[in-house]
Each structure stands twice: as structure tokens, then as C-alpha cells.
N, C-alpha and C positions, 0 to 999 in steps of 0.2 A: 668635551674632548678628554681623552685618558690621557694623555702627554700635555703640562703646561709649558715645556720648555721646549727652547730653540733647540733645532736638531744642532747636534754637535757630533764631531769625531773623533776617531781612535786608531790609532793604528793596530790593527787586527786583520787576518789575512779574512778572504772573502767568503760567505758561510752560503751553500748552495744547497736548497733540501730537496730531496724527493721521496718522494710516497712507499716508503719500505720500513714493517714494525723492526724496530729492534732497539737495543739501547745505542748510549755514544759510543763513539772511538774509542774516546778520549781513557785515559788509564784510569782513573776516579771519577765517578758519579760527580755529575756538575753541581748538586745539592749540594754533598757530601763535601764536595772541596770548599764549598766555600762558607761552612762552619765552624764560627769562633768557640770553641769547646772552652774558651776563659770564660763567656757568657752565659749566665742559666736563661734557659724559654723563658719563663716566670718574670727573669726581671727582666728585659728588653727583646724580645722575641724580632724585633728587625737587626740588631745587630747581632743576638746568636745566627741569623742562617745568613748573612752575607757580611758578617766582620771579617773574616778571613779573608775574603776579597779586595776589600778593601784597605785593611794593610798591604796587602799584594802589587795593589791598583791605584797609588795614591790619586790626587785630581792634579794633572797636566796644570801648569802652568799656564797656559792659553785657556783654559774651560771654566765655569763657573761650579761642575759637578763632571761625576764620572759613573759608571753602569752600564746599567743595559741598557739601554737608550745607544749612547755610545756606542756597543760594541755593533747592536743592529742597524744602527745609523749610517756608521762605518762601511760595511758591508754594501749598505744602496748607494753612499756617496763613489765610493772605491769603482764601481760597476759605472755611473753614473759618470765619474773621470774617463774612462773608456769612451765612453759616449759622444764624449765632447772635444775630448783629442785627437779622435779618431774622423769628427768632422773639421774640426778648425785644419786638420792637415790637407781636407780637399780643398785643391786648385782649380776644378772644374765642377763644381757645386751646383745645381740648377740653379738659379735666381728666384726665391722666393721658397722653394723646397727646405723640409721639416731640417735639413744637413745644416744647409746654406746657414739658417738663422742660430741653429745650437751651435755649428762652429762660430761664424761671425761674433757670436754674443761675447760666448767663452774668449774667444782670442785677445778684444778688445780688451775683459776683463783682466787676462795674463799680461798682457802688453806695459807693466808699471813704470818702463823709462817715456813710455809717450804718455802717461797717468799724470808722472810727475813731471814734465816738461809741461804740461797746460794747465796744472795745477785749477785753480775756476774760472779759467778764461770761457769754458762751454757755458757757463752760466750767465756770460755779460746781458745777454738780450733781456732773462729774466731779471737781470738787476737793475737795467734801464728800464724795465715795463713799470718797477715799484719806484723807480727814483721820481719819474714821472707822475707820483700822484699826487694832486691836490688835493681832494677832496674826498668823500666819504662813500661816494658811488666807486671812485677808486679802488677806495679798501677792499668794497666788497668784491668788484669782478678779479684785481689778485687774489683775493681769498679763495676766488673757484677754480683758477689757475692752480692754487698751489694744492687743490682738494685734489686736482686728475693726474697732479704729477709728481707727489710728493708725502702729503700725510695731509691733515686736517686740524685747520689751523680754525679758532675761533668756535665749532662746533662740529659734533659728527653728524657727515650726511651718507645717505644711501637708500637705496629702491629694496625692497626687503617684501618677502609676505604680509598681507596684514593678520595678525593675530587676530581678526577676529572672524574674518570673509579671507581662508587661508587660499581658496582659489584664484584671488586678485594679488596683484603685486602694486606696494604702497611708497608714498617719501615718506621717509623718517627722518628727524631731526630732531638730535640727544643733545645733553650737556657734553662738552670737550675741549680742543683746547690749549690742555695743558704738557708742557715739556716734561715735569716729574712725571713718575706711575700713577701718582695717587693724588686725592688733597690732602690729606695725612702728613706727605713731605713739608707741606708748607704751614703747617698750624701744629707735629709735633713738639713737644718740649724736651724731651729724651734728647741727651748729648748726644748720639750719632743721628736721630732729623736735622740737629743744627748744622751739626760738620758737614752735612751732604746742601744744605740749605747755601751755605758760605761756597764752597767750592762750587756748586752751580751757577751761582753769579760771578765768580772767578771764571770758571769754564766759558759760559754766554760771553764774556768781556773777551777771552781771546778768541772766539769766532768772527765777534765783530773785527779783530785786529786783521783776522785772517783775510777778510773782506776787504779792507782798505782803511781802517779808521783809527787815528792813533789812539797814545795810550789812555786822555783823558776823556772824550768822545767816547770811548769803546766801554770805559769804567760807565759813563753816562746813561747810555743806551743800555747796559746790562743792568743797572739799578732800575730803572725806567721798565723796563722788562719783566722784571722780580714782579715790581708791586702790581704791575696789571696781570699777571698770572696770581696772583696771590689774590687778586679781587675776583678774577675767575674760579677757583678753586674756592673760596668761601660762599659765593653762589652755589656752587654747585652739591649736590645732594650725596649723602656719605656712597661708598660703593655696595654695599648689605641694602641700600634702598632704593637703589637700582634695577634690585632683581626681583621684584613684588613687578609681574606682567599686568596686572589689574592698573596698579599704582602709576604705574607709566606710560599709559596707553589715553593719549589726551587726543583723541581726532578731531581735527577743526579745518575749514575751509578754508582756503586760499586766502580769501578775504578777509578773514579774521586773524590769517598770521600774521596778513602784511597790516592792518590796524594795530595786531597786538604789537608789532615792533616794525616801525615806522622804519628804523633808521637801519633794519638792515638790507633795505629793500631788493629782499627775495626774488621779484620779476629779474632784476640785473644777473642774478645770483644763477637763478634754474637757464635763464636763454645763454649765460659764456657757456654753462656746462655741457650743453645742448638737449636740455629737456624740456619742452613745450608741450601746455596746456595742462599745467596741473590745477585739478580742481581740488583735492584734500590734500591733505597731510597729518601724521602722526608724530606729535609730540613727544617726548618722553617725561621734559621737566620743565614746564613754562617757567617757571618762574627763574631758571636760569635762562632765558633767551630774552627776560624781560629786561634783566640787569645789562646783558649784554646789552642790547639797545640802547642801555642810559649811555654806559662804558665808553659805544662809539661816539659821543656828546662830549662826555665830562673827559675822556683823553686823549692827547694830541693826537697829530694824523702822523708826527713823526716819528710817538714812540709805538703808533698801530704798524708802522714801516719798516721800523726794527724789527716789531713782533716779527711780521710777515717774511722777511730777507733771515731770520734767525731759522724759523719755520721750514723752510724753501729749504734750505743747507743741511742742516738738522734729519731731514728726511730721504737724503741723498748720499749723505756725504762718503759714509761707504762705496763707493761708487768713484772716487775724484783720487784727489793725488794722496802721497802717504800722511802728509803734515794735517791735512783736514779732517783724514779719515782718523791717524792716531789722539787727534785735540777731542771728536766725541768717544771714541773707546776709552779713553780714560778716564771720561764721567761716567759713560753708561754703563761700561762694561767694568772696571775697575773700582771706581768709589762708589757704583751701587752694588755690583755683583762679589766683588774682589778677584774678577780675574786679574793675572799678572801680565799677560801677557798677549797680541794678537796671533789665530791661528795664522795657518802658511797661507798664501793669498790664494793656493790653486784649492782649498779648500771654503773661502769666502768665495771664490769663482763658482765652482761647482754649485754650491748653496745658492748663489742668486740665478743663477740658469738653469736651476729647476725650478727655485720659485715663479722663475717670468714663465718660464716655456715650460712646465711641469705637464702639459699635456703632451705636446712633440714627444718629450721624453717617456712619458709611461707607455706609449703606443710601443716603444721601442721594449720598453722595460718589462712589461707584462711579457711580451710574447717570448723575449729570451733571457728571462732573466728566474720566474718562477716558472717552476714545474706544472705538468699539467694533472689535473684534480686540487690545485689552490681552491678555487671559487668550489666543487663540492664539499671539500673538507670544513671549507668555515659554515657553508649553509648546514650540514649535518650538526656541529655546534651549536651554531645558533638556533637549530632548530630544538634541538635537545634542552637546551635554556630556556627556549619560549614553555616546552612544554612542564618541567617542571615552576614555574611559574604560575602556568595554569593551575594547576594540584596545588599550590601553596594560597591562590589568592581563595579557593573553593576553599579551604578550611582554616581561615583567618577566622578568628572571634570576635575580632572587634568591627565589621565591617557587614552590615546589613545587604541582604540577600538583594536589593533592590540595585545598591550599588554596586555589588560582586557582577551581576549581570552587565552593568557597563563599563565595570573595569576589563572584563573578559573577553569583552566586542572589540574593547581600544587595544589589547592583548593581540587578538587575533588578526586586528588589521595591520599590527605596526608592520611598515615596510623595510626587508632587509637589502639594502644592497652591498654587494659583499666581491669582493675581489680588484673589479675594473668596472667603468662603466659600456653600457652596448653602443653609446655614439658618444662623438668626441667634440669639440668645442672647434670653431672653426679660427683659427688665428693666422688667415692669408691678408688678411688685412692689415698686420702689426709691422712695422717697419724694424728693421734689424741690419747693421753692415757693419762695415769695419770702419767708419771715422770715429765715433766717440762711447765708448763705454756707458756714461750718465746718460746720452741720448737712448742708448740703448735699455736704458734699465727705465726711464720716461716715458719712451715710448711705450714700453711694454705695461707701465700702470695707467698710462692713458687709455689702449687697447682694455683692460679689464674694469676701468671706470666707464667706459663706454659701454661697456659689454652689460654692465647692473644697468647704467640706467636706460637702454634700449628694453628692457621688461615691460618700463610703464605703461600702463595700458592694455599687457599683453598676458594673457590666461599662464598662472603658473604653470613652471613646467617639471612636473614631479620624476622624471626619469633624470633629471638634473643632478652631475655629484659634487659637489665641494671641497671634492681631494682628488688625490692623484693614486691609482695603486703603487705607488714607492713612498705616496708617505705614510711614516710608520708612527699612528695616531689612529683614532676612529672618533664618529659624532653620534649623537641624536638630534634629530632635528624637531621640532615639538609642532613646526607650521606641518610638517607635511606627515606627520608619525611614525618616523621613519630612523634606521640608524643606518653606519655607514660603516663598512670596513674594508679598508683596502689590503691588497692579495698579499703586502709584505709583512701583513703582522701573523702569516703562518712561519717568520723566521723566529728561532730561536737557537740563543748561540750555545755551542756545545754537543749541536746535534748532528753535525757535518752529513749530509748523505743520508740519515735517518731522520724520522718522524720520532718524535720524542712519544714517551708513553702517556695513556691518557689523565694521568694526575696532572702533569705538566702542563698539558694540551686545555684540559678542563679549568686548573686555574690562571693562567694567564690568557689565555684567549679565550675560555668561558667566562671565567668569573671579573678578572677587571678590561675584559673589553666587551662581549655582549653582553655579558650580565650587569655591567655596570651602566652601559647607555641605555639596556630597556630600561632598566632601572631610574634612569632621567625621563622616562615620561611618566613614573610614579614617586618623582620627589616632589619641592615643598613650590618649585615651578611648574615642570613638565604635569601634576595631575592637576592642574588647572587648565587641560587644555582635553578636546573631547578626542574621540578616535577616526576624526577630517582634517587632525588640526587646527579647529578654533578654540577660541578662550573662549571658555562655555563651563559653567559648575555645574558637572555631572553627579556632584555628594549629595547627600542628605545633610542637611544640617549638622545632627547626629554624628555621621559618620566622619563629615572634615573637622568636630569637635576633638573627636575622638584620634584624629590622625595628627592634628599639630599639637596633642597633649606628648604623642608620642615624638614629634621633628624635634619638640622643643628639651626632652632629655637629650638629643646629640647633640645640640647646641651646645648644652651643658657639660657634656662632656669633652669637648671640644675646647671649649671656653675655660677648661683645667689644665690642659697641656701649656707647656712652656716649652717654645720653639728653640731659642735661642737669649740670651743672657735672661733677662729678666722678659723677654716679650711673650706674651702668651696669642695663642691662636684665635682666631676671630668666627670664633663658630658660627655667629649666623652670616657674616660675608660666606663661608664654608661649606653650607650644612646641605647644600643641594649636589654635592660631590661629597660630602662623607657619607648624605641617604645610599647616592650612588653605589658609592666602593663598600659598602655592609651588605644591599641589595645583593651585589655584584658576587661577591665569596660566596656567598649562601646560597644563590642559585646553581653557582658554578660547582659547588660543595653535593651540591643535591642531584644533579645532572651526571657529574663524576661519580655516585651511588650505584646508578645504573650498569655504568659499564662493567664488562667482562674482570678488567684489572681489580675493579675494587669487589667486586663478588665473588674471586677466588680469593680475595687476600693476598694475592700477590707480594713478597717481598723483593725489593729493587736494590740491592747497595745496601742492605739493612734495614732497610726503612719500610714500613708500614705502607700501603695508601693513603689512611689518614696522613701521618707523615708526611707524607709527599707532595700531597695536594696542598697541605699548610705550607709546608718549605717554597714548594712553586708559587703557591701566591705571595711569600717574600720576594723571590726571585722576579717576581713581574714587577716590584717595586725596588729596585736592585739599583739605589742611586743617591750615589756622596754627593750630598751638595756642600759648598763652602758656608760661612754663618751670615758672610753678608749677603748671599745669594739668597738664604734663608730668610733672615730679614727682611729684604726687597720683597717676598714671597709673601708673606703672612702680613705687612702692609699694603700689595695692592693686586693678589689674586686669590680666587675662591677656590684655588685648590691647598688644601693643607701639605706641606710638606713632607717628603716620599716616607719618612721614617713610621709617619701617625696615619698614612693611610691603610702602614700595617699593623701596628701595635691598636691602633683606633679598633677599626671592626672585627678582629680575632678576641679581643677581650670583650664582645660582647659573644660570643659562641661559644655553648658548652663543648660539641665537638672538639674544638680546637682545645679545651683545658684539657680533655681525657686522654688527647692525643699527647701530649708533651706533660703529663702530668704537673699543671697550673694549680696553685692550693694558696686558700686564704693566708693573707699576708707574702703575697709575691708581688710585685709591680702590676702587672698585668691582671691582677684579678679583680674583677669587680662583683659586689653584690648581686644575687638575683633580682633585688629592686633596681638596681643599677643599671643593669645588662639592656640593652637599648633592642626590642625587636619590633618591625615595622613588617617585612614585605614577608 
């Protein structure tokens, strides 16, 4: 996915495009204004083309970063507000109707003096189901309770593709777990791992308080807590080795998972979930599921109880009165992020009533919200990207004719879906009213835990989309070969009423949204899988020699930068989203060649095509994050942070030097040995 961060907002009035060439409104070119002229290209090339903005634009108080995310976020949340006011206001809503649920949801959600009047009283049943355990059969059927309606407590499960027969749908069952992001948190030596280490089992102590338990009991249970997380996370396998598909694909029978791990007996586990008759299963990491099994042995059932009640809350608590909600914001969102502060709650409302009902809502959202020729405009992109792609992979040197012909097949198949999908998800089943908000937000991850595991058994289903058109992100998906882009990432802000010109066009929605997800099925995971979607090595020997001689200079490169204080970035946790975002420019670079704008030479605001197209692809990465956000970042997600996914792949592009004039001995310049070129 091209966005690693939670959508957030801005206050920005509402950006509505339709299909008409010309430039913005706006009195200044959107590039142009947001150019630090104190900056040269050469040394920092993400902060010459959006410094100015962000002295402008500092990061709100409530946010963790600010950008373009932000401002286009804004925009769908804003519209989305409508949506949901406009239902919660009807009085005579049909019962069960798309209105009925989005208002009911939203209202509960606004409603914060009956939020805080029942404060976790909606939770007693669940607290009496865990007070009531004795024994180990216990743990595990809470533990499936807490999988359908809450997060994923002890390990991650779900019904997924199999990577290797992509036409069946499989159980998986990974290492997980854990409360931190990462294992990192809990075996750093760096004085801020410790400080967030300390104030975690501070945090954990007053949840327990929150619950009922005083102060010495609460300190107890949060100690008690620590170290059985901490024996989970020393089990479990760094996150850079996670991502080897080969290395994690342990399939084994039924029978041999419940032999391999006696004690977590699985049968109890799949029948609370309601999934019967599994005969296989895919592993990720045995050897963490082995540990787990002693775990449930060697510790009590009362600190597995805490786990669980800690779990349960932890994954809701947004959802409940302000005291419980503001106790995790301040760990998760504050000492790991460094926000300061929580956004407005009709702004957390709006966010979790698209998340539950994000289909209700796009049915609404597509038809009156983006214009019509969305869905042509991005396949004409996309298509444009596939094609020069094609021409690039026909005259690679380092990649044998044998394999060119099946990289070009898996080329030709990937599937685009692009705008909205043609049928919708049926959610008449999902319970939704106006008694309790949590029930409401329970219900609705129960309805979508139901909804994965009702596949088993059942022939994938590739017309399937994993988003909503309002959310503003795209995927690859690598089972099915396929990418994903929904209809609002033809917004861009500054364009009011107009279609921006095609440098713009080409690099943010050429080059880091198609160009960067076909791009995933040609990095250091996605060409490990053939053009059906299985894990299948379609290389020559030869040829995958010759391909991670080259993954492993970006690693290297990667593994120089220095995110924030002294932390450097983790190129190979990275390097399958930096292939991407280098893929990504270059295609998009190549695509943007073609058109009209850059074959007259066009000048816009002063600026070149090349110009333009480099500034845009700044502009698509157009996002201040805070340093602890940063941090959190480059310890437990594979995407490198917004600054390196621009200064990263423009320094390996001669284009990009000739265009801003880049010359040896500038920040940005690297060697021709240096210069990383893959796709």
C-alpha cells in the first residue's frame, strides 16, 4: 500500500474535480508555492519542493504528520460528515437500510455524555466470561472471542489465499500477540526503547486500574504482563524476516498442528470462531507457536487473564467513555507518535463509520461524490504504465530472454481494478442501533471476521476489493496479480474544478500509485510469485543471481540514511517499498515521455516538464511527520519515511540530476556505481 499512515484531517474546504484541461485557480502554481528557495535540489530535494508548505502548515497538535494525505483525507472525511449527519438526523429510517446503520453508528459514536456515563459497564459480560476461567481450554476459547471482536491476542489468525494454489482460500496462523509495534520495543537499548518500555507498564497498570483493581494488584498484573510479552516477542522472528514468502510458508495438517502444540488446542479455538473442518493450515513461524504452547504451561492462568482483559480493552477502547479512551491515546498516540493531542470526536466518529460500513458508504460516495470518467482516467494511466514497462523489461541487460518472456505474461495479466468495485459486499446481516457504540463497533468486526472466515473451502474470489473507493491508498495484491486503486486518488488538492496537467497526473498517480504497485509484483517479494499468483520461481538461476546482486545495493542505500537522531533506516525490513517507489518514478517518468505536455515542452509556472514531473513526485510524498512518529516508523514498518521515499529514488536518476542541475559533491548525488537501477 502507498499510504502507511492512518488517514487523518485538516481543515480544508472540499476539493471536487471534474474532467476539464486547464491549470488551478489558485493564484500560484501549487508546485511553485510550495518551494523553499533557502533549500538547493542537490542537498535535500524533499525539502526544496515542499519546505515552504510546511513552514505554512505546521503538524496540528492532534496529528502525528501533516500533507497531502491530510489535505485529500480531509476532503473524503468532510463529504463523509455529510453522510452521516444527514442519516443520524432520520427519524423514520427503514430498519435494517444502508441510512438506518450509518446514522445509528455515527449517532452512538457522537453521543459522549451516554459514552461517559457507562464508562465499561457494556464490557461486564466479557469480563465475567475471562473472570470465569480456570483452566487452559478457557484461555484458548477467550482468545477466539477476543480474535472476532477486538484484535489478536496470542497469535495472528485468518483465512487468506494460499500462496501457493492462489485459487483455494487457506488458515494461516503467524507469530503475534504483542501490545508494542515491534519486538525491537522490548529488547532496544537506545534510551527512548527504555522510556517507552517504562511508561508501557505504567500505561498497562492504569488500564488494569481502570478495570477495577487497585493500586498494588494493577502494578502486579502490569509487571506480570511485561515479561510474558517480552517472552513472546523474543520468540518471535525479527520483522525483515517475515517477509521471505518462501521462508514462511510451513503448510501442515490439522493433525500435526494440534501434535505440534498440544496446549493450544486448536479444535476449541477454529469451533468458538465458527470454522469447521479444517484439514490444513499454513504456518508462518513454528517455532513461535511451539514456545507459545510451553508459555501456556510454564504461566499462570491468571497472568494469561490479565493478558486477555488487557487485549479485550486495548482494542476497543476508542470506542468507550473519554478516561479509557484518553489512558491508550497517551501511550499509542502520544509516547509513541508524539501527538499532543486527540482529534475532535466527530472526526474519530466519521473515521470508525467508514471503517465498519466503508461499503454503505462508497455506494453513496462513488456515485455523488467523484465525477464521471474517474474509473477511465485511471485505466488510461494505468494502462500507459503497464505499457511502458513493457519496453523497459524487452531491453533490460541483465535478464535472459527466457525469463523476459515470463516476466511479460505476469506483466500482461496483472489485474487492474481501478475506481469502485462492480458488486458490493452484502452487510444485512451486521447489527447496528442506537444502545451502545462498542456494541456497535463489535458487531461490526465480528460481521467482517465472519465474513474471512466463511471463504474456507470456498473457490477464491478474484472480482473481490480490499478497499473502498474513498479510501485514499492503493494495493497489489501478489495471490491474485492484481492492483487496486480506488476512484478518490484522482483527487488532488489545488486543482479545484480542473484536472491537473499530465506531469502532475503522471507522477503521483503514475508513478507512486501504479507504477509503484505493479512494481510490487516485481520486487524482492511480489517476483517470487508467477502471473496466477502462486509462489512459483519463474527465474533462471542466473537471472535471480543477477536480480538480488542488484535489491541488495538498495538495501545499502537505505541502510545510510539516518531517519531521525541517530536511528538509521532498515533497508531490508524496506527494500520491497523502496524497489517499489524507484520502479514507481521511473515508469511514471517514462509514461509522462509520451504525452503531448512533455513532447512540446511545455512550460507551466516556469517550470519545465521534467520539473514538474520531479516537483509532483515530491508533491505525492508532501508529508511532515513529527520525529517520534518517525521513529515508531523506521522500528516497526517497511515503509521508509515520506522524506527518503523522495530523496531515495531521485538520486538514483540521471533525468532527475539534469533536470535541477545535481553535480558531484551535492547531498543527493550519488556515483554511477552507486546509482541503483533495477526495472
Amino acid at each position: 500500500m502507498k499510504n502507511p499512515f492512518v488517514a487523518l484531517l485538516l481543515a480544508v474546504p472540499a476539493i471536487i474535480v471534474s474532467f476539464s484541461f486547464g491549470q488551478s485557480q489558485s493564484t500560484q502554481d501549487q508546485l511553485v508555492a510550495h518551494i523553499d528557495a533557502t533549500v538547493r535540489p542537490g542537498d535535500d530535494f524533499f525539502q526544496y519542493a515542499n519546505g515552504r508548505w510546511f513552514k505554512e502548515n505546521p503538524i496540528p497538535a492532534s496529528e502525528a504528520y501533516n500533507g497531502l494525505f491530510q489535505l485529500i483525507q480531509d476532503t473524503i472525511n468532510a463529504q463523509i460528515r455529510t453522510m452521516c449527519e444527514s442519516s443520524a438526523a432520520l427519524t423514520n429510517a427503514e430498519s435494517g437500510s444502508n441510512k438506518q446503520k450509518i446514522g445509528d453508528f455515527f449517532f452512538t459514536g457522537m453521543d459522549s455524555l451516554t459514552l461517559n456515563k457507562k464508562g465499561i459497564t457494556d464490557l461486564k459480560k466479557d469480563f465475567n466470561m475471562i473472570d470465569d476461567i480456570n483452566d487452559i481450554k478457557g484461555i484458548i476459547h477467550a482468545t477466539s472471542y477476543i480474535h472476532t471482536v477486538a484484535g489478536s491476542p496470542m497469535f495472528t489468525f485468518g483465512v487468506e489465499q494460499d500462496d501457493r494454489i492462489s485459487s483455494k482460500n487457506a488458515v494461516f496462523i503467524l507469530q503475534g500477540g504483542l501490545s508494542l509495534p515491534d519486538k525491537r520495543y522490548y529488547f532496544d537499548v537506545d534510551s527512548a526503547a527504555m522510556k517507552i518500555r517504562k511508561k508501557f507498564v505504567v500505561h498497562v497498570g492504569s488500564i488494569f486500574k481502570i478495570i477495577g483493581y487497585d493500586d498494588a494488584k494493577a502494578k502486579y498484573a502490569a509487571d506480570n504482563l511485561m515479561m510474558l510479552e517480552t517472552a513472546l516477542a523474543k520468540t518471535s522472528r525479527n520483522r525483515e524476516d517475515t517477509r521471505d514468502p518462501l521462508k514462511n510458508y510451513n503448510k501442515m495438517s490439522f493433525k500435526q498442528l494440534t501434535e505440534m502444540t498440544p496446549n493450544l488446542d486448536w479444535s476449541t479455538f477454529t469451533e468458538s470462531v465458527g470454522l469447521r473442518n479444517v484439514d490444513t493450515v499454513i504456518v508462518g513461524q513454528p517455532e513461535f507457536l511451539t514456545a507459545l504452547n510451553g508459555y501456556l504451561k510454564t504461566v499462570s492462568i491468571d497472568t494469561w487473564k490479565n493478558y486477555l482483559r488487557y487485549h479485550l480493552v486495548r482494542g476497543i477502547a476508542a470506542y468507550l467513555d473519554d478516561k479509557t479512551y484518553l489512558e491508550i491515546f497517551s501511550f499509542y498516540s502520544t509516547t509513541l507518535r508524539g501527538v499532543q493531542e486527540p482529534k475532535p470526536r466527530w472526526k474519530r466518529v466519521v473515521e470508525r463509520t467508514d471503517g465498519s460500513l466503508g461499503e454503505l458508504i462508497g455506494q453513496v460516495y462513488m456515485s455523488e461524490y467523484l465525477p464521471k470518467g474517474t474509473k477511465e482516467k485511471l485505466l488510461e494511466i494505468g494502462n500507459a504504465i503497464k505499457e511502458v514497462y513493457a519496453e523497459r523489461i524487452k531491453k533490460l541487460d541483465w535478464m535472459s530472454e527466457v525469463t523476459k518472456v515470463k516476466a511479460l505474461k505476469k506483466l500482461s495479466t496483472i489485474i487492474m481494478k481501478v475506481g469502485s468495485p462492480d458488486k458490493w459486499k452484502d452487510l444485512s446481516t451486521m447489527q447496528v442501533d442506537r444502545s451502545s457504540y462498542v456494541r456497535n463497533v463489535m458487531n461490526a468486526n465480528i460481521w467482517g471476521f465472519h465474513y474471512m472466515i466463511s471463504k474456507y473451502g470456498k473457490p477464491v474470489d478474484r472480482t473481490e476489493w480490499d478497499m473502498e473507493p474513498q479510501t485514499y491508498n492503493a494495493y497489489y495484491n501478489p495471490s491474485n496479480n492484481e492492483i487496486c486503486v480506488p476512484g478518490c486518488n484522482i483527487i488532488i488538492p489545488g486543482y479545484e474544478r480542473k484536472l491537473a496537467d499530465d506531469a502532475l497526473l503522471y507522477s503521483i498517480i503514475g508513478g507512486s500509485t501504479f507504477g509503484h504497485e505493479i512494481t510490487h509484483g516485481f520486487d524482492d517479494q511480489g517476483s517470487k510469485y508467477d502471473e496466477q499468483g502462486n509462489l512459483n520461481n519463474w527465474w533462471t538461476s542466473e537471472d535471480s543471481l543477477k536480480f538480488y546482486t542488484k535489491t541488495k545495493m538498495i538495501v545499502k542505500q537505505f541502510n545510510e540514511y539516518i531517519a531521525v537522531d541517530s536511528l538509521h533506516i532498515n533497508g531490508e525490513l524496506t527494500q520491497g517499498e523502496n524497489i517499489a517507489d524507484l520502479g514507481g518514478v521511473i515508469m511514471g517518468y517514462e509514461a509522462f515521455k509520451k504525452t503531448d505536455q512533455y513532447k512540446n515542452g511545455e512550460i507551466i509556472a516556469s517550470l519545465n516538464p521534467h520539473q514538474r514531473f520531479f516537483l509532483g513526485y515530491a508533491f505525492a510524498w508532501m508529508v511532515n511527520e513529527r520525529p517520534e512518529t518517525i521513529a515508531n516508523q523506521v522500528r516497526s514498518n517497511e515503509h521508509s519515511p515520506a522524506k527518503f521515499r523522495v530523496i531515495g529514488p531521485l538520486s538514483n536518476m540521471p533525468a532527475f540530476y539534469a533536470a535541477f542541475g545535481i553535480n558531484q559533491g551535492d547531498a543527493m548525488w550519488r556515483a554511477d556505481s552507486a546509482r541503483v537501477v533495477i526495472w
